[in-house]
py3Dmol code that shows the C-alpha trace and the ligand (Angstrom):
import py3Dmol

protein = """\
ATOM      1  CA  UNK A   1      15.405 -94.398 -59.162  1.00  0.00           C
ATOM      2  CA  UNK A   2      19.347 -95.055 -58.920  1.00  0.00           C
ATOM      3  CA  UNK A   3      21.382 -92.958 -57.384  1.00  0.00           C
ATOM      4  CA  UNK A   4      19.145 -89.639 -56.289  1.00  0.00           C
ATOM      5  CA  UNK A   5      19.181 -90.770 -52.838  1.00  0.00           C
ATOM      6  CA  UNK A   6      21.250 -88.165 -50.527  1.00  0.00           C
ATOM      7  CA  UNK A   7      21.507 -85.400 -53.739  1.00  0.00           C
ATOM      8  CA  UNK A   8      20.600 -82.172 -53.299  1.00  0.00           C
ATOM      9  CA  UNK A   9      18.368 -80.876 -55.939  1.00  0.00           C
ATOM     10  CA  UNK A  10      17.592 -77.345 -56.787  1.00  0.00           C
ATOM     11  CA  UNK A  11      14.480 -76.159 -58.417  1.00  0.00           C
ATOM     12  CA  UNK A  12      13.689 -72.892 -59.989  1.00  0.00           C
ATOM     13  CA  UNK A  13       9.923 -71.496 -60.186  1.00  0.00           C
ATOM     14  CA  UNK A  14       8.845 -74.530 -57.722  1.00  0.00           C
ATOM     15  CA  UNK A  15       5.789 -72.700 -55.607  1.00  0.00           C
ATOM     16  CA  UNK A  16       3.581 -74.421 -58.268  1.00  0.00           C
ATOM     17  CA  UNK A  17       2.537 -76.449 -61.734  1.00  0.00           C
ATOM     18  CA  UNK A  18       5.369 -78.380 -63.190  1.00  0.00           C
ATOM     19  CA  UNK A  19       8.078 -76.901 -61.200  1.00  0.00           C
ATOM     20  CA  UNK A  20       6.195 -78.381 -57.583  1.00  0.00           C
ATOM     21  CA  UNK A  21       5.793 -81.500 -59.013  1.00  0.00           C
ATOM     22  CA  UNK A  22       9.504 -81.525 -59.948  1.00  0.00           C
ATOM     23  CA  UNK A  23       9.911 -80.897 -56.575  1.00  0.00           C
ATOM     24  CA  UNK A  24       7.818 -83.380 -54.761  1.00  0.00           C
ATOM     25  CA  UNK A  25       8.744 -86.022 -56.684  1.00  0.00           C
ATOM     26  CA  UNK A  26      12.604 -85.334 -56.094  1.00  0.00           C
ATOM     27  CA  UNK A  27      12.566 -85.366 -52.788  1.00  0.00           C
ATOM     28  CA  UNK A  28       9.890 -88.535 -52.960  1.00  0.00           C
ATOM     29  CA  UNK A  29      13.369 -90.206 -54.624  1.00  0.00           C
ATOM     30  CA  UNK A  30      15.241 -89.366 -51.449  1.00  0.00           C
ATOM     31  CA  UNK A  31      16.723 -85.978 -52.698  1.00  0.00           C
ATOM     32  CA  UNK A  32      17.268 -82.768 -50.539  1.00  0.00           C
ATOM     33  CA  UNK A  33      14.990 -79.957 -52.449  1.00  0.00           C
ATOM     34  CA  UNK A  34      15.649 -76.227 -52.512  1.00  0.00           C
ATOM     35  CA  UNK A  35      12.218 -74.905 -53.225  1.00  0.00           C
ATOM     36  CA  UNK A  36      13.187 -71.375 -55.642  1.00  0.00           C
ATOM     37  CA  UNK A  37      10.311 -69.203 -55.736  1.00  0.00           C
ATOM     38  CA  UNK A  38       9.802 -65.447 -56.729  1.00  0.00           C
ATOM     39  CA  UNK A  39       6.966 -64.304 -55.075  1.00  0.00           C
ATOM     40  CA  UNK A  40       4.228 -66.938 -54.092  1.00  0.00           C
ATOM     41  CA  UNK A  41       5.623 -68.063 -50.776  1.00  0.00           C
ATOM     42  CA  UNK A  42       2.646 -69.544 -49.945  1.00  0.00           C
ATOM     43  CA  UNK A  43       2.229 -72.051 -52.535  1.00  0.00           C
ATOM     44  CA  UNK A  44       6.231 -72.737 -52.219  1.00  0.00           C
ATOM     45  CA  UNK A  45       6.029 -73.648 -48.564  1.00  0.00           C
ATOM     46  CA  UNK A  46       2.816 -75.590 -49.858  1.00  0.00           C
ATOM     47  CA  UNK A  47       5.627 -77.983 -52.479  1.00  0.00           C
ATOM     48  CA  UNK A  48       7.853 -77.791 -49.106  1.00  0.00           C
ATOM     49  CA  UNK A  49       5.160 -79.605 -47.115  1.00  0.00           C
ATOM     50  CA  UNK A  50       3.899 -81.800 -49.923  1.00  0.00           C
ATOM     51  CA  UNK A  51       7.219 -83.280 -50.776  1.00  0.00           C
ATOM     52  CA  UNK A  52       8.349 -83.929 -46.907  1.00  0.00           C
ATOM     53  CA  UNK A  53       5.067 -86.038 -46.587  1.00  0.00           C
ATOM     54  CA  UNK A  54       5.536 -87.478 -50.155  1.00  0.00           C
ATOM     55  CA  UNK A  55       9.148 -88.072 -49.001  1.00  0.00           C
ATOM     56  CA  UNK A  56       7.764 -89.982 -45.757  1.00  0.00           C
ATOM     57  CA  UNK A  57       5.318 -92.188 -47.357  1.00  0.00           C
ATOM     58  CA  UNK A  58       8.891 -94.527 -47.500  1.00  0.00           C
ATOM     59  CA  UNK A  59      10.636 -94.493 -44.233  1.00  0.00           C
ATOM     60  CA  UNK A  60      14.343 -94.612 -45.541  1.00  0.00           C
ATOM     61  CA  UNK A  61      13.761 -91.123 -47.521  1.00  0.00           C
ATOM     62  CA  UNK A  62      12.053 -89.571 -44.040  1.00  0.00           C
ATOM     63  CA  UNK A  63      15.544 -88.045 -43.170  1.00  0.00           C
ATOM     64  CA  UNK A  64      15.045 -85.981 -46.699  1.00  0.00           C
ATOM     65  CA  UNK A  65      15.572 -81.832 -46.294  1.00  0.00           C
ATOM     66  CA  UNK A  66      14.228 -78.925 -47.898  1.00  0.00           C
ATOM     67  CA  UNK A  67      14.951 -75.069 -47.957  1.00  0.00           C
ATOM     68  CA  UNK A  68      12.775 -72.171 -49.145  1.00  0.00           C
ATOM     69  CA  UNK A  69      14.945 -69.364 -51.531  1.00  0.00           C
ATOM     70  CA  UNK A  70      13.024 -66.589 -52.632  1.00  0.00           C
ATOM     71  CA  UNK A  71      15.007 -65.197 -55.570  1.00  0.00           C
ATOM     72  CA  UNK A  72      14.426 -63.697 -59.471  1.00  0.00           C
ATOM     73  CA  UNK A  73      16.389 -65.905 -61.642  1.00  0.00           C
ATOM     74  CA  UNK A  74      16.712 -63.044 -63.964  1.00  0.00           C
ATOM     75  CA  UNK A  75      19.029 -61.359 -61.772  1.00  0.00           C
ATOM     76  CA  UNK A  76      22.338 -61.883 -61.758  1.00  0.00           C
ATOM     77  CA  UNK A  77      22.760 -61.519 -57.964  1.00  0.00           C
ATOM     78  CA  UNK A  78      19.713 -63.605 -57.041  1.00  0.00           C
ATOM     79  CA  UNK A  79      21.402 -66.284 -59.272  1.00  0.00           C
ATOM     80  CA  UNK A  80      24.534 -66.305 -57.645  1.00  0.00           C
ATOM     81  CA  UNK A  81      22.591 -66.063 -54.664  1.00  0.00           C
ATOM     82  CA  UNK A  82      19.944 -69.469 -54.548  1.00  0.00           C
ATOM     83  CA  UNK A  83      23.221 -71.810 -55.578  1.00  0.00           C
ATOM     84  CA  UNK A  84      25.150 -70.126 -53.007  1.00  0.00           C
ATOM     85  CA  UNK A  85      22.011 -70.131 -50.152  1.00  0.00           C
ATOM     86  CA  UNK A  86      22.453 -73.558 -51.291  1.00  0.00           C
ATOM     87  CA  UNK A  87      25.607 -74.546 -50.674  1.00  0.00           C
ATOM     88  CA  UNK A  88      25.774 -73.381 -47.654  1.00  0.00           C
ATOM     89  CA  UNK A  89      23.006 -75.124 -46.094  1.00  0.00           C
ATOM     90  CA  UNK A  90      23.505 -78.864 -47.498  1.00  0.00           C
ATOM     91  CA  UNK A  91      27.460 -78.399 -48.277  1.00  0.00           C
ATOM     92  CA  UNK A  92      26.520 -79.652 -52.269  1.00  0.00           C
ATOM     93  CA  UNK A  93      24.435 -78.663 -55.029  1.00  0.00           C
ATOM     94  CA  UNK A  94      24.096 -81.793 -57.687  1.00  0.00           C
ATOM     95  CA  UNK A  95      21.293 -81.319 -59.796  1.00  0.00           C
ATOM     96  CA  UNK A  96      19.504 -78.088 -60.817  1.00  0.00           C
ATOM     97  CA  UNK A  97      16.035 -77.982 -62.777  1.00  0.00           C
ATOM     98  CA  UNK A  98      15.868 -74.744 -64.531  1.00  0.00           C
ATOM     99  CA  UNK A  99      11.971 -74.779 -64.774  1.00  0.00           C
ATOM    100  CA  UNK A 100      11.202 -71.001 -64.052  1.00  0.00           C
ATOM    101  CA  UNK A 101       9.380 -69.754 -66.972  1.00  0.00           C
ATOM    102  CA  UNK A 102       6.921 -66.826 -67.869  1.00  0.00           C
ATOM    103  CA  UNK A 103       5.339 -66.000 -71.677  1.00  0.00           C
ATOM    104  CA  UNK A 104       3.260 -63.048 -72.702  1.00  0.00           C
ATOM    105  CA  UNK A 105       0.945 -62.551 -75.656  1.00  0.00           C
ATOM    106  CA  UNK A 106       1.137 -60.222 -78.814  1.00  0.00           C
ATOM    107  CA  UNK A 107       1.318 -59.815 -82.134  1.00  0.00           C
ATOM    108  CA  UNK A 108       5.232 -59.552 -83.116  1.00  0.00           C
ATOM    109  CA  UNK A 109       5.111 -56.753 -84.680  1.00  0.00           C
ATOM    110  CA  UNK A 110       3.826 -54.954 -81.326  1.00  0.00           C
ATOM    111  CA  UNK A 111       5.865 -56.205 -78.263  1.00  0.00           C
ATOM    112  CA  UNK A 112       6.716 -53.861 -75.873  1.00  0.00           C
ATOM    113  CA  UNK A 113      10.581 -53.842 -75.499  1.00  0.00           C
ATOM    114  CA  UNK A 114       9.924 -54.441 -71.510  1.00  0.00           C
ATOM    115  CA  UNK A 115       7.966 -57.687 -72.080  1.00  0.00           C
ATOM    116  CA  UNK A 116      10.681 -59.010 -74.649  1.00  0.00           C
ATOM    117  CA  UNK A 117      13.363 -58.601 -72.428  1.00  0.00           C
ATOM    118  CA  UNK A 118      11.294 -60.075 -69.497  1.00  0.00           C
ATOM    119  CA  UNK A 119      10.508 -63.368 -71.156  1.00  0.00           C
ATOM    120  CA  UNK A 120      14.029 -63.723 -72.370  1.00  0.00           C
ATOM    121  CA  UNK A 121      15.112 -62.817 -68.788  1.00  0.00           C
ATOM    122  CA  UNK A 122      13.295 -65.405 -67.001  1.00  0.00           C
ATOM    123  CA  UNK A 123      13.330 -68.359 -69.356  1.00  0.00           C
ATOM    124  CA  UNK A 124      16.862 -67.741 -70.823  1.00  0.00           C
ATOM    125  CA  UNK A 125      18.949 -65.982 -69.391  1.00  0.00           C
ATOM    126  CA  UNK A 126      17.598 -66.780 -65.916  1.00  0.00           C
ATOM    127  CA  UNK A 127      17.905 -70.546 -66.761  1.00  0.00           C
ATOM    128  CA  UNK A 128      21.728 -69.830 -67.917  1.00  0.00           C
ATOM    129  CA  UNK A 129      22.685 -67.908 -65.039  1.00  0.00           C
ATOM    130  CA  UNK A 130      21.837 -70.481 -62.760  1.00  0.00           C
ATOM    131  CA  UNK A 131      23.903 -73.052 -64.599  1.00  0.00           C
ATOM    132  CA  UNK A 132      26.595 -71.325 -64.719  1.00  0.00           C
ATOM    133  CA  UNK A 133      26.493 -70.879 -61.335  1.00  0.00           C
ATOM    134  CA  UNK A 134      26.139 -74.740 -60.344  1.00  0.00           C
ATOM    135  CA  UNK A 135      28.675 -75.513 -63.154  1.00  0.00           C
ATOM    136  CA  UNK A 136      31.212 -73.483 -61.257  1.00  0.00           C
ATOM    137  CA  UNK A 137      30.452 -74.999 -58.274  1.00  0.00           C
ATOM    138  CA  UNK A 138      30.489 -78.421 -59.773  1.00  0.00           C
ATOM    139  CA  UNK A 139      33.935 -78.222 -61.194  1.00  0.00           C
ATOM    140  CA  UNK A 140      35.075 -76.306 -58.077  1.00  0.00           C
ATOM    141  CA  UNK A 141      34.332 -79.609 -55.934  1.00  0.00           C
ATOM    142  CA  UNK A 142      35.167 -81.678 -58.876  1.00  0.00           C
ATOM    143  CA  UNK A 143      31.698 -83.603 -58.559  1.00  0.00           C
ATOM    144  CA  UNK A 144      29.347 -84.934 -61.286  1.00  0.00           C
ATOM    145  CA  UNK A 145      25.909 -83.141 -61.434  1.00  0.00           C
ATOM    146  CA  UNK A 146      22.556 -83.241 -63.900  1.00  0.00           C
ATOM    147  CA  UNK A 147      21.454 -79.697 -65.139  1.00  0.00           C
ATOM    148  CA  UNK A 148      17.736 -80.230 -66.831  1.00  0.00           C
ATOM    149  CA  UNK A 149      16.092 -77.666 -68.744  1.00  0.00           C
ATOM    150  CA  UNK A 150      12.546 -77.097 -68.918  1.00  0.00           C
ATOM    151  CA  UNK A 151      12.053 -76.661 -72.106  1.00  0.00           C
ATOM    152  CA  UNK A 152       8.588 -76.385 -74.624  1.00  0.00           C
ATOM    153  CA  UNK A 153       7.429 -78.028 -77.869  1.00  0.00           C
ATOM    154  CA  UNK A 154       7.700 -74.855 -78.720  1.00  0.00           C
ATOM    155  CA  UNK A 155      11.496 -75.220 -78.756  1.00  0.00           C
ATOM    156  CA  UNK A 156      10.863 -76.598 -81.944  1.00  0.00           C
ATOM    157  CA  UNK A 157       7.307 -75.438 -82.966  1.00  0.00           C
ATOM    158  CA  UNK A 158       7.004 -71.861 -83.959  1.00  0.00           C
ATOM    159  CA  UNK A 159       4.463 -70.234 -81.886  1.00  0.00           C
ATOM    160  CA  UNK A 160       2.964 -66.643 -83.317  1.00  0.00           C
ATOM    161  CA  UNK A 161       2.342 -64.039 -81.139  1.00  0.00           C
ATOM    162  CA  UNK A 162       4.085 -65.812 -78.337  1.00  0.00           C
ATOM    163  CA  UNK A 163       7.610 -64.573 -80.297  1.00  0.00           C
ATOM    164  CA  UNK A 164       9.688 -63.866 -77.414  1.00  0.00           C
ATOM    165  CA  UNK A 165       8.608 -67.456 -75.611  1.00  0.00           C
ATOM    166  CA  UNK A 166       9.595 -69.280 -79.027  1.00  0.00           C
ATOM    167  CA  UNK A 167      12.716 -67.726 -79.080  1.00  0.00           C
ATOM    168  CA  UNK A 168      13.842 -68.216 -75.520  1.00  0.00           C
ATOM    169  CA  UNK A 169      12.980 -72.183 -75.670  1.00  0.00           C
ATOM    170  CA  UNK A 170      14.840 -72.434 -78.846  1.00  0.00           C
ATOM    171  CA  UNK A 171      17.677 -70.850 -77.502  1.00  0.00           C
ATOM    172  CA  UNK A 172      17.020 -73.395 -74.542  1.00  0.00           C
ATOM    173  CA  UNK A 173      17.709 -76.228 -76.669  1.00  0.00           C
ATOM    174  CA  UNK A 174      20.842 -74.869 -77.936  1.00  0.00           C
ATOM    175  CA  UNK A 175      22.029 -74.338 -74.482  1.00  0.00           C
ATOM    176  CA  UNK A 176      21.530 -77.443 -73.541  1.00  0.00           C
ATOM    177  CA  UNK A 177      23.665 -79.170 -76.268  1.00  0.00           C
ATOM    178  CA  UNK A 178      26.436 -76.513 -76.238  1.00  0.00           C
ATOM    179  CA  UNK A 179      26.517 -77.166 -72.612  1.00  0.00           C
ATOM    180  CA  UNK A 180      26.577 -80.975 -72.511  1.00  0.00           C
ATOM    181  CA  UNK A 181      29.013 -80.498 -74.961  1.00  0.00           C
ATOM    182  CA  UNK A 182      31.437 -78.283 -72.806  1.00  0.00           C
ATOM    183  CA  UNK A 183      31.289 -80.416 -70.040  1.00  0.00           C
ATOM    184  CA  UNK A 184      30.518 -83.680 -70.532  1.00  0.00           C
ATOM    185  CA  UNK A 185      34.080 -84.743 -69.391  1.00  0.00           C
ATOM    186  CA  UNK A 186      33.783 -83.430 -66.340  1.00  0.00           C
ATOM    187  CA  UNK A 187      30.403 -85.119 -65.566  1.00  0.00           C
ATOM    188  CA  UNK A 188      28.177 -82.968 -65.900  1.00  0.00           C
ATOM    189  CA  UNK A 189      25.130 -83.878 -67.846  1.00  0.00           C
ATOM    190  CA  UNK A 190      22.278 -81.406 -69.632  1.00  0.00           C
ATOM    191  CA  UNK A 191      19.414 -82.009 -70.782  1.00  0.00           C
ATOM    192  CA  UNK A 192      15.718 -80.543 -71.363  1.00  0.00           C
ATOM    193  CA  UNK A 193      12.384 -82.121 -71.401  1.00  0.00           C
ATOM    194  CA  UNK A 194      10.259 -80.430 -73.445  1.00  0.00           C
ATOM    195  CA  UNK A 195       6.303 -80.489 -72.303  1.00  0.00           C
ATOM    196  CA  UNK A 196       3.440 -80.129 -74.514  1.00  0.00           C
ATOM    197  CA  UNK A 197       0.428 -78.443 -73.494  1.00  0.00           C
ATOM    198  CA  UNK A 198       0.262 -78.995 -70.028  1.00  0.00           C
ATOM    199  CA  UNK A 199      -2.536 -78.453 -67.254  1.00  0.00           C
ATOM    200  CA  UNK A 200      -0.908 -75.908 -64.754  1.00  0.00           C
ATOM    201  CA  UNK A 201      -1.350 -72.294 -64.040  1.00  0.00           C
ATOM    202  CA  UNK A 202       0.710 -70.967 -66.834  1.00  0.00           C
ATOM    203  CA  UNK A 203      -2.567 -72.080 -69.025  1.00  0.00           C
ATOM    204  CA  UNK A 204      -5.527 -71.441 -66.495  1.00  0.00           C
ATOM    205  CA  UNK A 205      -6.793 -69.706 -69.959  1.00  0.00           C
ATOM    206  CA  UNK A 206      -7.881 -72.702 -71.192  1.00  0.00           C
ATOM    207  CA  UNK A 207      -7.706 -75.285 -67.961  1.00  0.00           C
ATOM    208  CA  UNK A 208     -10.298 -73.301 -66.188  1.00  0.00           C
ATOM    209  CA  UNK A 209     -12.723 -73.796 -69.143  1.00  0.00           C
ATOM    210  CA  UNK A 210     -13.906 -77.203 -70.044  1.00  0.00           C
ATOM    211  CA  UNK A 211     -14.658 -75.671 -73.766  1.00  0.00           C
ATOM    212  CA  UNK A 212     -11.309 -74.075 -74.405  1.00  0.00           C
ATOM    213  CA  UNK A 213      -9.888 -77.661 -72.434  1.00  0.00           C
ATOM    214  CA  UNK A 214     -11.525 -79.819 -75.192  1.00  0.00           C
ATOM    215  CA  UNK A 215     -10.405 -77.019 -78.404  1.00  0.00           C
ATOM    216  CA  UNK A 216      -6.974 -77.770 -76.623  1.00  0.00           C
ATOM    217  CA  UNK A 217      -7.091 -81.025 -76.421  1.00  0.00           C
ATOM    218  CA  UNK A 218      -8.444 -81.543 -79.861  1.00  0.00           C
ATOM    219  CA  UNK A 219      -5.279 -80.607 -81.860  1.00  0.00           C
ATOM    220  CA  UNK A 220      -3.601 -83.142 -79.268  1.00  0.00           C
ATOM    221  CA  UNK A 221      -3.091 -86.659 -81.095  1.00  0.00           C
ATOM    222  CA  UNK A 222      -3.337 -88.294 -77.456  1.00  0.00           C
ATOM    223  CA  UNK A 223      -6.441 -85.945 -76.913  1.00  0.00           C
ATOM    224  CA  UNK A 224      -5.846 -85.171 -73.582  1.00  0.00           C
ATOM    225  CA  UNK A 225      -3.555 -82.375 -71.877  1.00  0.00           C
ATOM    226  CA  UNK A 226      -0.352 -83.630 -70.223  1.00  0.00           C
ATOM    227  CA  UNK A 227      -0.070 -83.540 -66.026  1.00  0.00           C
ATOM    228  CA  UNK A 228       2.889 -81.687 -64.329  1.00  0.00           C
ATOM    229  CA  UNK A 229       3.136 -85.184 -62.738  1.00  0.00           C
ATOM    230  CA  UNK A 230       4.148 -86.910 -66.053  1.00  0.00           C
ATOM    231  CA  UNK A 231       6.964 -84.116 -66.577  1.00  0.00           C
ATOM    232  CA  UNK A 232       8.350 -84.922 -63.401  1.00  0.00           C
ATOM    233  CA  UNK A 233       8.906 -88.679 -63.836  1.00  0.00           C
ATOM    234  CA  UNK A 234      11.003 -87.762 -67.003  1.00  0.00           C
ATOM    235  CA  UNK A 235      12.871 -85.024 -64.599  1.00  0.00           C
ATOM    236  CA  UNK A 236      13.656 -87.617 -62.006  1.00  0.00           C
ATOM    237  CA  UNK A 237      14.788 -90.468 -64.826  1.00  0.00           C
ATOM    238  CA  UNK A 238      16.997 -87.538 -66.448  1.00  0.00           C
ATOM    239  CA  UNK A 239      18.694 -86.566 -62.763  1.00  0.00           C
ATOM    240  CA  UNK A 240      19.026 -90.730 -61.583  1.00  0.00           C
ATOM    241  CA  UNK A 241      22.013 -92.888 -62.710  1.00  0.00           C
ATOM    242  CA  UNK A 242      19.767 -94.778 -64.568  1.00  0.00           C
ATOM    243  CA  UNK A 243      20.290 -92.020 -67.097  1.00  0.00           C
ATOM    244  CA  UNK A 244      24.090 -91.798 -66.627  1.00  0.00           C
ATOM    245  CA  UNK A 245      25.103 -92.343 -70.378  1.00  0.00           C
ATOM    246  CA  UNK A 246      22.574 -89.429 -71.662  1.00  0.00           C
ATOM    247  CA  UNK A 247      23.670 -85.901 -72.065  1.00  0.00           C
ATOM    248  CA  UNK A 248      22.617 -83.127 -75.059  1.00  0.00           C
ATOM    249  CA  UNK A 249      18.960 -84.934 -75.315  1.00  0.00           C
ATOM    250  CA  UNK A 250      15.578 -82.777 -75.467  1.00  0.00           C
ATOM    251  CA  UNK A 251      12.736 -85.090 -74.249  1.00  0.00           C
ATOM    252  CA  UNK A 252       9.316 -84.206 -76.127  1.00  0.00           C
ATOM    253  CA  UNK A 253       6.480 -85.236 -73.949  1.00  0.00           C
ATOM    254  CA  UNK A 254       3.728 -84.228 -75.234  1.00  0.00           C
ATOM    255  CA  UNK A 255       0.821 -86.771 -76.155  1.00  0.00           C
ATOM    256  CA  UNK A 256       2.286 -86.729 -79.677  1.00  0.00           C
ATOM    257  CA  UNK A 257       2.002 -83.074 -80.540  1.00  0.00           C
ATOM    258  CA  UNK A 258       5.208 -83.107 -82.238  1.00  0.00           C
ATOM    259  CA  UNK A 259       4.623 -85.790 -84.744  1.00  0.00           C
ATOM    260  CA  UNK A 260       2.449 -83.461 -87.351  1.00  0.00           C
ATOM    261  CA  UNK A 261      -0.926 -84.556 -86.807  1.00  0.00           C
ATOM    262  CA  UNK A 262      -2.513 -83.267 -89.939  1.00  0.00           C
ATOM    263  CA  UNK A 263      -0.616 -86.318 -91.059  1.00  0.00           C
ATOM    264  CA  UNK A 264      -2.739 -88.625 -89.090  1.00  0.00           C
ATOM    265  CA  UNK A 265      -5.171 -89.563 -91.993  1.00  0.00           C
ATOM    266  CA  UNK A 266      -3.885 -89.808 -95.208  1.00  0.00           C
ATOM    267  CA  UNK A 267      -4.718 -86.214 -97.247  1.00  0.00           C
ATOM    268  CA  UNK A 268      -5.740 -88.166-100.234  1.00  0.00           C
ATOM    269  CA  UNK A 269      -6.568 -91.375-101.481  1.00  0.00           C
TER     270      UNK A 269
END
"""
ligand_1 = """\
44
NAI
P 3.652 -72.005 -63.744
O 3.266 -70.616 -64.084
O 2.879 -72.737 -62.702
O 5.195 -72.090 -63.326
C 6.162 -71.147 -63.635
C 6.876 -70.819 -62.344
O 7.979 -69.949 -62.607
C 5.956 -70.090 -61.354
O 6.048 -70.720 -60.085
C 6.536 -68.686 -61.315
O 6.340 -68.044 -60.074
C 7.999 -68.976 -61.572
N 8.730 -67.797 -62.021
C 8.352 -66.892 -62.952
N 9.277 -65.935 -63.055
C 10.260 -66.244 -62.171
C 11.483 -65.623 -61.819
N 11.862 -64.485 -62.410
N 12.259 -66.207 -60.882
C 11.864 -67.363 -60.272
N 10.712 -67.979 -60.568
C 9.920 -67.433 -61.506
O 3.611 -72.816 -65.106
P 4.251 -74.224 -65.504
O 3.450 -74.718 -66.608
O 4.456 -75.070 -64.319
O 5.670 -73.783 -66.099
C 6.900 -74.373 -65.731
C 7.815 -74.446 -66.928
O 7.255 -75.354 -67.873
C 8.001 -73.118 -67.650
O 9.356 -72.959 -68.020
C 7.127 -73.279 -68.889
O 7.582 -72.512 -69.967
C 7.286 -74.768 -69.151
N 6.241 -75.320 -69.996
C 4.937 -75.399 -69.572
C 3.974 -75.916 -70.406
C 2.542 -76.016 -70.016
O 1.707 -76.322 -70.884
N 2.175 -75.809 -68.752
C 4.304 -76.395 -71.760
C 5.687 -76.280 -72.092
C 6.605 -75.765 -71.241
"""
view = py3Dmol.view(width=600, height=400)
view.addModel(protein, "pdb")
view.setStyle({"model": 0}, {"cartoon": {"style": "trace"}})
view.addModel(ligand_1, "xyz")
view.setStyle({"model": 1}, {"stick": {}})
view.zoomTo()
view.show()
């Protein structure tokens, strides 16, 4: 795709499912990747080596880099940390993919405190630290860059007893307008995709049961599950000039779950 060629692209949460795929497929376009992880540096250094021989499989992108940060986005000074790791090793930080992202399970009327805050931690406040972070840097070096938030149908689809997860991808959405907003004259774009039920660890619930698959997949229009693979593609689109007049935009992909499917046969003659 146009123009990611020579970027340098940092990824939260990449030692697996959407965020790997992110990351393989970036540096498969020719960018540098910064591989974020918290704790599994196994499976990060497994996206490192995956997207050098992805990168390889075309000769021109063979020169492409990576770079291992462990760090917990929800922290302020692990934040400032990974964009400034980053910085100093390739000299520029253009796009970021907030993509870090944990949920937990109860009824709302019985979270703990603890997990509230966590969830909001990670997937929100976590996701704006580290744009502000590249934002300053960005207008420091007075470059363009692409911010892109992983977002969740369930930016726009209540969820019960997954409050806190509802809340922060909602909030997601309004961070990514309100940022593209602020600085769209300065070049710097934001947006979000926002996948529907997708098969990576986060649901190894359901993807690790062919029954609980298929229940899944049955409320799914498209009636299948999405792949990390097909998020990335809309990732890389979002980062490449090709997308250089879009800014604000939420992508839903998500085999149609969005479009009210008890609408797909009429409810009465
Ligand atoms: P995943 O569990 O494989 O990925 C989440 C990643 O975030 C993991 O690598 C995890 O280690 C990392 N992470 C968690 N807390 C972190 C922290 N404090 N600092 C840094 N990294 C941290 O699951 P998946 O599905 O790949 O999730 C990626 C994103 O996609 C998440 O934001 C999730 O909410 C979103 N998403 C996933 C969907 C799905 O069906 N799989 C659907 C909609 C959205």
């Amino acid at each position: 795709m146009k123009g990611l060629t020579g970027k340098t692209a940092l990824i939260t949460g990449a030692s697996s499912g959407i965020g790997q795929s992110i990351a393989i497929r970036l540096a498969k376009e020719g960018c540098n990747v910064v591989i974020n992880y918290r704790s599994d540096s196994e499976g990060a250094e497994t996206t490192r080596q995956r997207a050098m021989e992805k990168a390889c499989q075309d000769v021109e992108n063979c020169g492409v880099k990576s770079l291992l940060i462990q760090g917990d986005v929800s922290k302020e000074e692990d934040a400032v940390s990974l964009v400034q790791q980053t910085i100093e090793h390739f000299g520029q930080l253009d796009i970021l993919i907030n993509n870090a992202g944990v949920q937990t399970e109860s009824p709302s009327d019985a979270i703990e405190v603890d997990d509230f805050d966590w969830v909001l931690g990670v997937n929100l406040r976590g996701a704006y630290l580290c744009a502000r972070e590249t934002i300053k840097h960005l207008l420091a070096q007075n470059r363009p860059g692409s911010i892109i938030n992983i977002s969740s149908v369930h930016e726009i689809i209540p969820r019960p007893q997954y409050l806190s997860y509802s809340i922060s991808k909602g909030g997601m959405g309004n961070m990514t307008k309100t940022l593209a907003l602020e600085y769209a004259a300065k070049g710097i774009r934001v947006n979000g995709i926002a996948p529907g039920a997708t098969i990576t660890p986060i649901n190894e619930a359901w993807t690790e049961d062919p029954e609980k698959q298929a229940e899944v997949e049955s409320h799914i229009p498209m009636g299948r599950a999405g792949t990390s693979d097909e998020m990335a593609a809309a990732v890389a689109f979002f980062a490449s000039d090709e997308a250089a007049y879009i800014t604000g935009q939420t992508l839903y992909i998500d085999g149609g779950l969005t479009l009210y499917a008890d609408f797909q046969e009429p409810w009465s003659a």
